[in-house]
N, CA, C and O atoms as a CHARMM CRD file, in Angstrom:
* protein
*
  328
    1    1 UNK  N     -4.92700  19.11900 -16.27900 PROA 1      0.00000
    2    1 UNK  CA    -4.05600  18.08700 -16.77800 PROA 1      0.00000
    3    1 UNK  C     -3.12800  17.56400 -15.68200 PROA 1      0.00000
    4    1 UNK  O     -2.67000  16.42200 -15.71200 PROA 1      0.00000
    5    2 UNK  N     -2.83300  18.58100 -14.56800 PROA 2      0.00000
    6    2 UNK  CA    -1.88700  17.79900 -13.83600 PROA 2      0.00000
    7    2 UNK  C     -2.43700  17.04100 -12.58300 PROA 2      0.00000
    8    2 UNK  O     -1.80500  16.37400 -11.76400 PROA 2      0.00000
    9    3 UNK  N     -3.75100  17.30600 -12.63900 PROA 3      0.00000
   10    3 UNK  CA    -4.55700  16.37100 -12.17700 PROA 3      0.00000
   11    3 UNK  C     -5.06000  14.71800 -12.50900 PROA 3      0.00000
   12    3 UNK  O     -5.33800  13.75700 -11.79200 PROA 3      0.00000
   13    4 UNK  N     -5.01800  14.92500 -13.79000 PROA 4      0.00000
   14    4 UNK  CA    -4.47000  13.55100 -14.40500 PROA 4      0.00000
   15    4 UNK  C     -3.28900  12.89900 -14.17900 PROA 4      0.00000
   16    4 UNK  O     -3.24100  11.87700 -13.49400 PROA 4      0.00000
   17    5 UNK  N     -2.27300  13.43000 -14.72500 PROA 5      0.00000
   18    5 UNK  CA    -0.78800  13.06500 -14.26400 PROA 5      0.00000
   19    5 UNK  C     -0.73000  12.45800 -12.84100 PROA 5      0.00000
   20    5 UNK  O     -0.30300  11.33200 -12.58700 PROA 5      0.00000
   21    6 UNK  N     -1.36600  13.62800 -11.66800 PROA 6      0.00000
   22    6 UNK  CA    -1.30100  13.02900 -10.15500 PROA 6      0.00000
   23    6 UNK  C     -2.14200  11.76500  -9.74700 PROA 6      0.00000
   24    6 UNK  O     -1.73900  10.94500  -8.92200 PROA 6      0.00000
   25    7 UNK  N     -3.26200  11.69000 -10.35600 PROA 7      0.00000
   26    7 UNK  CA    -3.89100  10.51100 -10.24900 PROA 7      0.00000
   27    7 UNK  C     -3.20000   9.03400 -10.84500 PROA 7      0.00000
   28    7 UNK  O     -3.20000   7.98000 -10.20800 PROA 7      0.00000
   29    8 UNK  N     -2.73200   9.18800 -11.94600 PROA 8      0.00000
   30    8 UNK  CA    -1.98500   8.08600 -12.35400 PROA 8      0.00000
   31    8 UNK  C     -0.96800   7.76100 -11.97400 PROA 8      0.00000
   32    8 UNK  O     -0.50800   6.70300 -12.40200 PROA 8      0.00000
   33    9 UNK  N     -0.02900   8.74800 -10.77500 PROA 9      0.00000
   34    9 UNK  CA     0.65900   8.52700  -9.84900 PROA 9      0.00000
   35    9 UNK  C      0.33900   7.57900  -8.62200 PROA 9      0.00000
   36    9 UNK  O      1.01900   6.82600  -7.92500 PROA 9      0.00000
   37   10 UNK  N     -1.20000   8.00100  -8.67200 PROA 10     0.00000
   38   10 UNK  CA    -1.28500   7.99300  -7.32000 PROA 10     0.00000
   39   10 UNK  C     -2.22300   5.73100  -7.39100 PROA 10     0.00000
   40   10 UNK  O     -2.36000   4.85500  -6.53800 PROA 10     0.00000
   41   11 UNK  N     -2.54700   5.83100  -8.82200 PROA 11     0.00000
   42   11 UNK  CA    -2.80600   4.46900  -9.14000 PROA 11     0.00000
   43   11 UNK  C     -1.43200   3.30700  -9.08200 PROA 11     0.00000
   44   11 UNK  O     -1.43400   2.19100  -8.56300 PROA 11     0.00000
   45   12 UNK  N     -0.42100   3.93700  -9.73100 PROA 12     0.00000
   46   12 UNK  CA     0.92200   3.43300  -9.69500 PROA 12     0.00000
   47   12 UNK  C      1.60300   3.35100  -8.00200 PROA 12     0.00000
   48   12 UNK  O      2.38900   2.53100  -7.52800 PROA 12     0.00000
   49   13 UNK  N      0.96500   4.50000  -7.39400 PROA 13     0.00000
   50   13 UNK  CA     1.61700   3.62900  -6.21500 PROA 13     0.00000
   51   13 UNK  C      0.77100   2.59300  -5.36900 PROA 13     0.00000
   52   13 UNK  O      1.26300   1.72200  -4.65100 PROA 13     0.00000
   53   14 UNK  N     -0.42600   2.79800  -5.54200 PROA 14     0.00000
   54   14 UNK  CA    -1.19500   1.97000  -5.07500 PROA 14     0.00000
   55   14 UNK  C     -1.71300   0.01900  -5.75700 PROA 14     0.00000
   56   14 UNK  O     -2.48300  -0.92100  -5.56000 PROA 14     0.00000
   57   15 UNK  N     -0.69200   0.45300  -6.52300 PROA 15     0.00000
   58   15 UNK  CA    -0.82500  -1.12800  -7.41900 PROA 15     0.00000
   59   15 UNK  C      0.98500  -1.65200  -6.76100 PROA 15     0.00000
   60   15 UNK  O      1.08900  -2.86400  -6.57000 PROA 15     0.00000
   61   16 UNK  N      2.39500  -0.70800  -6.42200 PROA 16     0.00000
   62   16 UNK  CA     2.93500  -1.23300  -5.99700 PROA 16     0.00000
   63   16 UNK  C      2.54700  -1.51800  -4.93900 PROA 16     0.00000
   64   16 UNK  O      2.48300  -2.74500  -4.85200 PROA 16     0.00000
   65   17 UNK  N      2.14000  -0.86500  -3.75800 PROA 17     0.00000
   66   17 UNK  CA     1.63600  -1.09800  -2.63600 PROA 17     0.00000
   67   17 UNK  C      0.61800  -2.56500  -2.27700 PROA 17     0.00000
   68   17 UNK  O      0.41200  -3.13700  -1.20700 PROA 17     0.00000
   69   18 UNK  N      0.12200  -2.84800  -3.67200 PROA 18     0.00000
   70   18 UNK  CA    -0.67000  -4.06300  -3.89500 PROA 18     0.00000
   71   18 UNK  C      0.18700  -5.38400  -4.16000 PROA 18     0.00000
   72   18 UNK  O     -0.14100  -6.48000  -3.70700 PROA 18     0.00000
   73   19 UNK  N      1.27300  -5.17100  -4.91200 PROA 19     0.00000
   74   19 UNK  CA     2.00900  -6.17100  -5.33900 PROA 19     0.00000
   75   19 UNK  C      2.97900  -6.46700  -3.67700 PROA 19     0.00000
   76   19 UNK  O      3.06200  -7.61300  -3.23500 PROA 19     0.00000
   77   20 UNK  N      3.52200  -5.46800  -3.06100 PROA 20     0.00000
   78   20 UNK  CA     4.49700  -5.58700  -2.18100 PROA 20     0.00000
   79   20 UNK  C      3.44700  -6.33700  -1.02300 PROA 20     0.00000
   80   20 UNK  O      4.00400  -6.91500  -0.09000 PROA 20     0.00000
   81   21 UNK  N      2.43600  -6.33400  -1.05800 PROA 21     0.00000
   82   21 UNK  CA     1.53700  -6.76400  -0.08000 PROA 21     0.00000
   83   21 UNK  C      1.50900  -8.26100  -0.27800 PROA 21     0.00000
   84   21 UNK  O      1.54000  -9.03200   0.68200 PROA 21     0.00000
   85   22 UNK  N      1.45800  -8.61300  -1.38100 PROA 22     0.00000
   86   22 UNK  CA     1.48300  -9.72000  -2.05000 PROA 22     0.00000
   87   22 UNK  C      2.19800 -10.26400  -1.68400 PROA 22     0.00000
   88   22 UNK  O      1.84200 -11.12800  -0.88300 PROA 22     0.00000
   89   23 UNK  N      3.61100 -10.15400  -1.98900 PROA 23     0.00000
   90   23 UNK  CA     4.83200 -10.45400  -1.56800 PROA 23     0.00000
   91   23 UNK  C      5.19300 -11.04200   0.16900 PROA 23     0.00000
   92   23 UNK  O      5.83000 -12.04900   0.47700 PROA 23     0.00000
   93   24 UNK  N      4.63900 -10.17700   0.95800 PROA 24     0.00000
   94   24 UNK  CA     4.43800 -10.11200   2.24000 PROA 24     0.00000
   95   24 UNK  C      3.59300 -11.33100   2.96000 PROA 24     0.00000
   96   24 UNK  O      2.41000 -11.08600   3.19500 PROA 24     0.00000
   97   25 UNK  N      4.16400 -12.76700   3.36800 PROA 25     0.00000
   98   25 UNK  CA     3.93100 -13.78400   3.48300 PROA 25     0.00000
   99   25 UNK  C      3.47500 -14.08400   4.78600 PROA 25     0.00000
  100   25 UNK  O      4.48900 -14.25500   5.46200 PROA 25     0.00000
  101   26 UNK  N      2.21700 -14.27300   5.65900 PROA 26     0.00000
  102   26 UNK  CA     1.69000 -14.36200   6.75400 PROA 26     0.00000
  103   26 UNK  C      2.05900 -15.83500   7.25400 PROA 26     0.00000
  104   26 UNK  O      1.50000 -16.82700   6.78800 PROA 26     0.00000
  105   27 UNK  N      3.20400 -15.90600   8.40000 PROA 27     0.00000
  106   27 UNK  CA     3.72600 -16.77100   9.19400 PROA 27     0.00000
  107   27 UNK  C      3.05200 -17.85200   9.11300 PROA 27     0.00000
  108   27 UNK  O      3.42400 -18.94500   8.68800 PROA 27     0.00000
  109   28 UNK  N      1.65700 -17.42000   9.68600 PROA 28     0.00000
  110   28 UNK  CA     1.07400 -18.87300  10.34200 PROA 28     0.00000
  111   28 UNK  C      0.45500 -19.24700   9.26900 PROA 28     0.00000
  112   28 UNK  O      0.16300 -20.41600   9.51800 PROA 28     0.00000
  113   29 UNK  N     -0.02700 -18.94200   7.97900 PROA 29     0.00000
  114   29 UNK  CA    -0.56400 -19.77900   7.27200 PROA 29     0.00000
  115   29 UNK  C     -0.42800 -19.74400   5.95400 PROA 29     0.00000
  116   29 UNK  O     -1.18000 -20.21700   5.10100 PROA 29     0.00000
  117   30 UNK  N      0.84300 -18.99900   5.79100 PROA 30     0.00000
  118   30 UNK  CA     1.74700 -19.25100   4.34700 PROA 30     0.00000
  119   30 UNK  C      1.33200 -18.27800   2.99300 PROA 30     0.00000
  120   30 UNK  O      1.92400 -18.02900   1.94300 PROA 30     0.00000
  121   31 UNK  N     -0.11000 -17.82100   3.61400 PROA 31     0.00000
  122   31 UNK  CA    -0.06600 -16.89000   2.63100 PROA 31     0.00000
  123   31 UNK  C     -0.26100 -15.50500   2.43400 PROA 31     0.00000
  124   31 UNK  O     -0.34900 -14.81200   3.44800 PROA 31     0.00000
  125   32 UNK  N     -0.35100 -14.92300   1.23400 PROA 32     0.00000
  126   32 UNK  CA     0.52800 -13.49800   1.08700 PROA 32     0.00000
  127   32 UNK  C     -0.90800 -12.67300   2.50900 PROA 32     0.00000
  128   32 UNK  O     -2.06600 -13.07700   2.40400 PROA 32     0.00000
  129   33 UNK  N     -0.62400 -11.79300   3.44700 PROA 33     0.00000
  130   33 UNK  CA    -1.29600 -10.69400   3.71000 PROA 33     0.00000
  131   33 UNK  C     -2.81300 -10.21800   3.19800 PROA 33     0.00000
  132   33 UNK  O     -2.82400  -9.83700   2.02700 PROA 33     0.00000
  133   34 UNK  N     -4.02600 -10.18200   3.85700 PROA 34     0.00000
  134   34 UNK  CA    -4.92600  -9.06400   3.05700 PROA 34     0.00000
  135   34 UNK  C     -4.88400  -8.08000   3.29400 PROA 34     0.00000
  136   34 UNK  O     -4.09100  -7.89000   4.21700 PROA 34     0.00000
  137   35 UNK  N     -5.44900  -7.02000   2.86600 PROA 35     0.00000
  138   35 UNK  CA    -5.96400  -6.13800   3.31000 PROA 35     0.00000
  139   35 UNK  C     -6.11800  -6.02900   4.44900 PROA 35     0.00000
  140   35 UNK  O     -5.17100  -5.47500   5.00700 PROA 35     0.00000
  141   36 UNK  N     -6.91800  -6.31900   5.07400 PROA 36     0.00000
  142   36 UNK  CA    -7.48500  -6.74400   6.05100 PROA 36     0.00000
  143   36 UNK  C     -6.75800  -6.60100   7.19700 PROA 36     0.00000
  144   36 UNK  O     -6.95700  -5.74400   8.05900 PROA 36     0.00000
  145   37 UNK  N     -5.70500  -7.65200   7.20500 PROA 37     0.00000
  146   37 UNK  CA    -3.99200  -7.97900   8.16300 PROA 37     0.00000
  147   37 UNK  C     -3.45300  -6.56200   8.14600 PROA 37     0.00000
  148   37 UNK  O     -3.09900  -5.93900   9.14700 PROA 37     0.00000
  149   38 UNK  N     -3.43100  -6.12600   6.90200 PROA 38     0.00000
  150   38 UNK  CA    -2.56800  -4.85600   6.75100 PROA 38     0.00000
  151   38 UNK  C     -2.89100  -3.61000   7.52400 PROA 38     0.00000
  152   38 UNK  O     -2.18900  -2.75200   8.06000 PROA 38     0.00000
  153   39 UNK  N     -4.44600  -3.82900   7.38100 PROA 39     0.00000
  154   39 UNK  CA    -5.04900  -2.28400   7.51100 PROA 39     0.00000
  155   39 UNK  C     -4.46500  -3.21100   9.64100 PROA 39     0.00000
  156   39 UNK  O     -3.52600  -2.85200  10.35200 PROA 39     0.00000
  157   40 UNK  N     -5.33500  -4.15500   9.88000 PROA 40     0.00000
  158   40 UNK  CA    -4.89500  -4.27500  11.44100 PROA 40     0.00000
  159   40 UNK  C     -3.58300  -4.06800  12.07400 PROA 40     0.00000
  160   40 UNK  O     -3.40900  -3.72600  13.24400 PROA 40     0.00000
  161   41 UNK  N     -2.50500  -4.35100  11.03200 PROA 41     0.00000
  162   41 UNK  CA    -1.13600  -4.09400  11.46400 PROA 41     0.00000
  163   41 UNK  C     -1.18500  -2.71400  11.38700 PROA 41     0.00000
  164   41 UNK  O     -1.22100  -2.31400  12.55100 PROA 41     0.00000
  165   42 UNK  N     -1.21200  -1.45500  10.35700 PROA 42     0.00000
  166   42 UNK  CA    -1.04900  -0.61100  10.46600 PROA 42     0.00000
  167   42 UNK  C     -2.27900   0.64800  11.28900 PROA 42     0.00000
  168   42 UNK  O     -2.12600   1.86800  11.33600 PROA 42     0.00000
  169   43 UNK  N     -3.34500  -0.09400  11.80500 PROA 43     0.00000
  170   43 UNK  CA    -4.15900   0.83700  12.24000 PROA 43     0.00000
  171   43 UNK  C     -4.92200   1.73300  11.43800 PROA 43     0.00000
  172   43 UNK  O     -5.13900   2.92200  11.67500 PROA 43     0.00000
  173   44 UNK  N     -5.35200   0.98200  10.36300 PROA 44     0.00000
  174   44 UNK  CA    -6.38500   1.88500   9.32200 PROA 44     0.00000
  175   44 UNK  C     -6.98300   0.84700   8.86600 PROA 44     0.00000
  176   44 UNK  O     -6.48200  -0.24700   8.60900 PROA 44     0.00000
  177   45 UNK  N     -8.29800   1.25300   8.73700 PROA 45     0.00000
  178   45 UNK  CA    -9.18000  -0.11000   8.03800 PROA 45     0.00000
  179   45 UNK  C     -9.00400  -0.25000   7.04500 PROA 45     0.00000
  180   45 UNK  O     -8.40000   0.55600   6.33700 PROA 45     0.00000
  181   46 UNK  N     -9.56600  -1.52200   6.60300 PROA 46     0.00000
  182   46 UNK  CA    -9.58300  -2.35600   5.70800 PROA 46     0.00000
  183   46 UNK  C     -9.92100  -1.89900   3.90500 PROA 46     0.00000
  184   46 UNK  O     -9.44200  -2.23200   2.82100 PROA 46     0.00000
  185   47 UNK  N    -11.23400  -0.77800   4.46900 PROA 47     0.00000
  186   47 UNK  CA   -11.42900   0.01300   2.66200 PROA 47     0.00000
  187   47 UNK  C    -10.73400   0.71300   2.67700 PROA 47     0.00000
  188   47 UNK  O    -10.62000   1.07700   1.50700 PROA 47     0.00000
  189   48 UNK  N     -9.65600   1.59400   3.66100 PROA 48     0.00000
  190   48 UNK  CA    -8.99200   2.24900   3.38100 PROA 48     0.00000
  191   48 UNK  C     -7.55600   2.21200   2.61100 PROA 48     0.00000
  192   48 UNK  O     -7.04400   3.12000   1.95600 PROA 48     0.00000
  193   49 UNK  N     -6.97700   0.71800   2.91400 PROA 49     0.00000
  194   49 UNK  CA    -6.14700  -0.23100   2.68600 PROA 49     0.00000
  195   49 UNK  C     -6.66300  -0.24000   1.00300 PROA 49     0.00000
  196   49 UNK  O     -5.89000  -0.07100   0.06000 PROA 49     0.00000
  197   50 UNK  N     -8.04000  -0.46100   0.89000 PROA 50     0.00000
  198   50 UNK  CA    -8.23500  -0.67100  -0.67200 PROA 50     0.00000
  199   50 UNK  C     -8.08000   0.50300  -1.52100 PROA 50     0.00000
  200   50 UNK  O     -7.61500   0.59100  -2.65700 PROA 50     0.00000
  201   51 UNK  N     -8.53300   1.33200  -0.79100 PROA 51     0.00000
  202   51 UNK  CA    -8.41000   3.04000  -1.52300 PROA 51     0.00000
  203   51 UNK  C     -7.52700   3.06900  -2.25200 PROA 51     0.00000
  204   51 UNK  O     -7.47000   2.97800  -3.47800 PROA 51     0.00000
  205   52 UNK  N     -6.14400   3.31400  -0.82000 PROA 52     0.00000
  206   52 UNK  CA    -5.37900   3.29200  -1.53700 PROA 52     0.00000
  207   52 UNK  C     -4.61400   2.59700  -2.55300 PROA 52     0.00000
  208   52 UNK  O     -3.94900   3.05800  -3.48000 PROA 52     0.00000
  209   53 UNK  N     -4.83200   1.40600  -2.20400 PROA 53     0.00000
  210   53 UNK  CA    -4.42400   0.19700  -3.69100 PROA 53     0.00000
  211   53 UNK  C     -4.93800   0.54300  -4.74000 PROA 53     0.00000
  212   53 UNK  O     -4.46500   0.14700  -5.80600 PROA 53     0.00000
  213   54 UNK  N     -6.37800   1.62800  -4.68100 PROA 54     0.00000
  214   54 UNK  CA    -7.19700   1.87800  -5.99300 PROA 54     0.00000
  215   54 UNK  C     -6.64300   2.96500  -6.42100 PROA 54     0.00000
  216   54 UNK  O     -6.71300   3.20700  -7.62500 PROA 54     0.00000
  217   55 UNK  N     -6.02600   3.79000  -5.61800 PROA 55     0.00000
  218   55 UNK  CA    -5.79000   5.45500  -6.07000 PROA 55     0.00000
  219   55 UNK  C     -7.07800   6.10400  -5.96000 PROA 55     0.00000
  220   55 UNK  O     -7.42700   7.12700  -6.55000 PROA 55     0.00000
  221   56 UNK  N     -7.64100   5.51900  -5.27800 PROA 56     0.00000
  222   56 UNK  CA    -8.70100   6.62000  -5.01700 PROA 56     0.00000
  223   56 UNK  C     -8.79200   8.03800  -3.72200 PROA 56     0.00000
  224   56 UNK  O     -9.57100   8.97300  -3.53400 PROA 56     0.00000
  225   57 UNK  N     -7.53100   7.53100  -3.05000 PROA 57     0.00000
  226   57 UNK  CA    -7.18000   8.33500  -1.99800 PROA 57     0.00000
  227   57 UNK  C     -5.87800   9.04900  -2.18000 PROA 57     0.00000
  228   57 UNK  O     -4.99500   8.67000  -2.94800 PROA 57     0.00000
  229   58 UNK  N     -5.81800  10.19000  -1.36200 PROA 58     0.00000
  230   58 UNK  CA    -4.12800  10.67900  -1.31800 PROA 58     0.00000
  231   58 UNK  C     -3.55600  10.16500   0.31400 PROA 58     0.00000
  232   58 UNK  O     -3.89800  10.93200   1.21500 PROA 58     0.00000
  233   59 UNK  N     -2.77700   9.01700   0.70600 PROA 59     0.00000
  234   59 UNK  CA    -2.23200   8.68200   1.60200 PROA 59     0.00000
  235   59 UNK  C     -1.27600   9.44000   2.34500 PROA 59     0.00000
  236   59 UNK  O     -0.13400   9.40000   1.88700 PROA 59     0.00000
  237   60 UNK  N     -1.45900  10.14600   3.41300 PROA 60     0.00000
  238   60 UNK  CA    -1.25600  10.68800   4.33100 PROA 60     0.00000
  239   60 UNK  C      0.77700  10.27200   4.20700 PROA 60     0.00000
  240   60 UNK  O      0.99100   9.30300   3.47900 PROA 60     0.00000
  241   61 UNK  N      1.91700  10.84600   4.76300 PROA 61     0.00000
  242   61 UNK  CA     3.01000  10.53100   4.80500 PROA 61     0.00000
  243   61 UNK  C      3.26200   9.72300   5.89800 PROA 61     0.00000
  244   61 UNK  O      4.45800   9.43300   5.88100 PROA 61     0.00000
  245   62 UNK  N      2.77600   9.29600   6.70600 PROA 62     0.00000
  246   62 UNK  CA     2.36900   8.50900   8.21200 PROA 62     0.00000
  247   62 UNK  C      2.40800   7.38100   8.31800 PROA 62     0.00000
  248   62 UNK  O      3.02000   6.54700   8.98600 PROA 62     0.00000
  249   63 UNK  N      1.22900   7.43200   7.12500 PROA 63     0.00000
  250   63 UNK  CA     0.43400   6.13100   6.69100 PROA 63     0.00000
  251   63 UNK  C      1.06400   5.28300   5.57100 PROA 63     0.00000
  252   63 UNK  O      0.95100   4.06400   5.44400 PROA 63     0.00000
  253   64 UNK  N      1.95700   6.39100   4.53600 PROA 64     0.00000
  254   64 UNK  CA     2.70900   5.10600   4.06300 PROA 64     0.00000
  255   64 UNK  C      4.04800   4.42800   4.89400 PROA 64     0.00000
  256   64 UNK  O      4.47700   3.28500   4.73900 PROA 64     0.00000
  257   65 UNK  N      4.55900   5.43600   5.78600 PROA 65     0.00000
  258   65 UNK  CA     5.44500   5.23900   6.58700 PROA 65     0.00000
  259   65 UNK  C      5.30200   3.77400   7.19200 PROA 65     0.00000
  260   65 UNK  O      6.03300   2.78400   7.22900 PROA 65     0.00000
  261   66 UNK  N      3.95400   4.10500   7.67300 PROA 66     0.00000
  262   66 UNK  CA     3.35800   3.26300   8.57900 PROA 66     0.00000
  263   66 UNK  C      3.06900   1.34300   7.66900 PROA 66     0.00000
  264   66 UNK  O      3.17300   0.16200   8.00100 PROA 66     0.00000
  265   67 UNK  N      2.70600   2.10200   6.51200 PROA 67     0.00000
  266   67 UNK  CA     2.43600   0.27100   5.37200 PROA 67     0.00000
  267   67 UNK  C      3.87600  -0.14800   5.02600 PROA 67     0.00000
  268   67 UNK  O      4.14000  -1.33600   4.84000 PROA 67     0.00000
  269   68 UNK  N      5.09400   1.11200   4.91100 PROA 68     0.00000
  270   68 UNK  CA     6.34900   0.34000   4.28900 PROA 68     0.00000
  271   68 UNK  C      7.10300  -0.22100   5.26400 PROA 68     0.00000
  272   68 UNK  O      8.12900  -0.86700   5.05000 PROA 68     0.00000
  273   69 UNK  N      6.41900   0.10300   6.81100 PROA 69     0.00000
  274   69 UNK  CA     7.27500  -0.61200   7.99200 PROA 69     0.00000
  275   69 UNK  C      6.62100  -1.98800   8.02500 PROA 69     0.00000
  276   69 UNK  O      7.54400  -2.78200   8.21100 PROA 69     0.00000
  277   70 UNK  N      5.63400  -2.55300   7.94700 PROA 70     0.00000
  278   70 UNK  CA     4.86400  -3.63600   7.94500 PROA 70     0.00000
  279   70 UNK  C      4.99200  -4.15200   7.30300 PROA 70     0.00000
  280   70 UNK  O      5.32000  -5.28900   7.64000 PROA 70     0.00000
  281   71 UNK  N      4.91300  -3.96400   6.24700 PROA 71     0.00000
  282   71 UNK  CA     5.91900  -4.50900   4.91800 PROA 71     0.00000
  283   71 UNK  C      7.19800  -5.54600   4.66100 PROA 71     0.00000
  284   71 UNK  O      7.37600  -6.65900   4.16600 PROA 71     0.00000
  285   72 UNK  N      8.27600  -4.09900   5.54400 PROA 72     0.00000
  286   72 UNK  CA     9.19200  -4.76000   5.85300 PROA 72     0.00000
  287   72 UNK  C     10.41000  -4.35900   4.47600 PROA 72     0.00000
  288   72 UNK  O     11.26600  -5.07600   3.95800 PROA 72     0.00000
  289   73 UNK  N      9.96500  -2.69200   4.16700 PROA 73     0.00000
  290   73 UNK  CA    10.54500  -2.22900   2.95900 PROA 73     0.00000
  291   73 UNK  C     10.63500  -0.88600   3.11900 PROA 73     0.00000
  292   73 UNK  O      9.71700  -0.10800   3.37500 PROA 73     0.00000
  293   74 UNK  N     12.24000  -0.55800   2.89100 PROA 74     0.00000
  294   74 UNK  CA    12.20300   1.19100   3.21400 PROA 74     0.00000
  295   74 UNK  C     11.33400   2.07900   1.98300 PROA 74     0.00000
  296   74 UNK  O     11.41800   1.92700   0.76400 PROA 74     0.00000
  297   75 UNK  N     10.63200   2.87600   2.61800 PROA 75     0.00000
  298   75 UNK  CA     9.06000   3.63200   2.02000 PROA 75     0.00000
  299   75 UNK  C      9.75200   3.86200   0.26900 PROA 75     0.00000
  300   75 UNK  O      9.05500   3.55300  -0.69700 PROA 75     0.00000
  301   76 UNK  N     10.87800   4.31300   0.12700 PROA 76     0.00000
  302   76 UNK  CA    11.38100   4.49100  -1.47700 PROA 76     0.00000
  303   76 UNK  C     11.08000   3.55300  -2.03400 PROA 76     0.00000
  304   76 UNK  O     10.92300   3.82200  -3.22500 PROA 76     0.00000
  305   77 UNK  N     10.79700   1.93900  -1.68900 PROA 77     0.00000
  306   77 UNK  CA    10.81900   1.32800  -2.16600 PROA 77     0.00000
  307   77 UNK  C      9.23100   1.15600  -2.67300 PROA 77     0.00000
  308   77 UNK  O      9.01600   0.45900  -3.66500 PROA 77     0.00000
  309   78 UNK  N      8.14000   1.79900  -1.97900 PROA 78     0.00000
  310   78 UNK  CA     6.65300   2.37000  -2.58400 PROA 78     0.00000
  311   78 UNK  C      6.87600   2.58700  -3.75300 PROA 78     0.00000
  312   78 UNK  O      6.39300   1.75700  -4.52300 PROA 78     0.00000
  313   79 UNK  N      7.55300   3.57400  -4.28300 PROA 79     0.00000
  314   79 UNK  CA     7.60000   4.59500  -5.25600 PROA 79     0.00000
  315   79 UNK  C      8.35400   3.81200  -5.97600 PROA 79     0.00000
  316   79 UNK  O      8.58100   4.81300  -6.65600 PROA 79     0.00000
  317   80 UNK  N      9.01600   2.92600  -6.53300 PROA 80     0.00000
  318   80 UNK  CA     9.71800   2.11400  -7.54900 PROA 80     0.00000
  319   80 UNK  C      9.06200   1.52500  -8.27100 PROA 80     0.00000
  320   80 UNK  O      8.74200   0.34300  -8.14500 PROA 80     0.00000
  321   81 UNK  N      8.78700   2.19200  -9.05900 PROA 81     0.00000
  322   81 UNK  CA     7.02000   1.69100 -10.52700 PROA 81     0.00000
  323   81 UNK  C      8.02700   0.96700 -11.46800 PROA 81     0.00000
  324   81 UNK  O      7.45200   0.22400 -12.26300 PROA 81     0.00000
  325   82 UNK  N      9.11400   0.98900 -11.56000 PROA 82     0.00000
  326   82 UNK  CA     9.89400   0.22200 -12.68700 PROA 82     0.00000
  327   82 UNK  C      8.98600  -1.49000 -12.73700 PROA 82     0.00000
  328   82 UNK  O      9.35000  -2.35900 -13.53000 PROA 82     0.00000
């Protein structure tokens, strides 16, 4: 059961992580970030970038470090499912 619980954690942060990406507006051509941008800014590819948006992965502490600096959002702000 608390394997359930952790997974639906781990979907919830990866859907904020999706929305804040969203949010995240690429200079030269106005719109939000892919994947793609993200995984190149932070040095992890591109399905990995999706993983975790899916919850299909457990993200390393590095690596979110590493997406909430690119971002442009201190990492607590991952974890704010409100």
């Amino acid at each position: 059961m608390e394997e359930d619980g952790f997974k639906k954690e781990r979907i919830k942060l990866g859907k904020r992580i999706m929305h804040l990406r969203n949010q995240c507006i690429n200079k030269d051509n106005g719109k939000p970030i892919s994947q793609e941008e993200l995984g190149l800014r932070t040095g992890y590819a591109k399905n990995h970038i999706g993983k975790i948006e899916r919850g299909q992965t457990n993200p390393k502490i590095e690596t979110l470090f590493s997406i909430a600096m690119e971002l442009n959002v201190d990492i607590r702000e991952l974890f704010n499912f409100d």
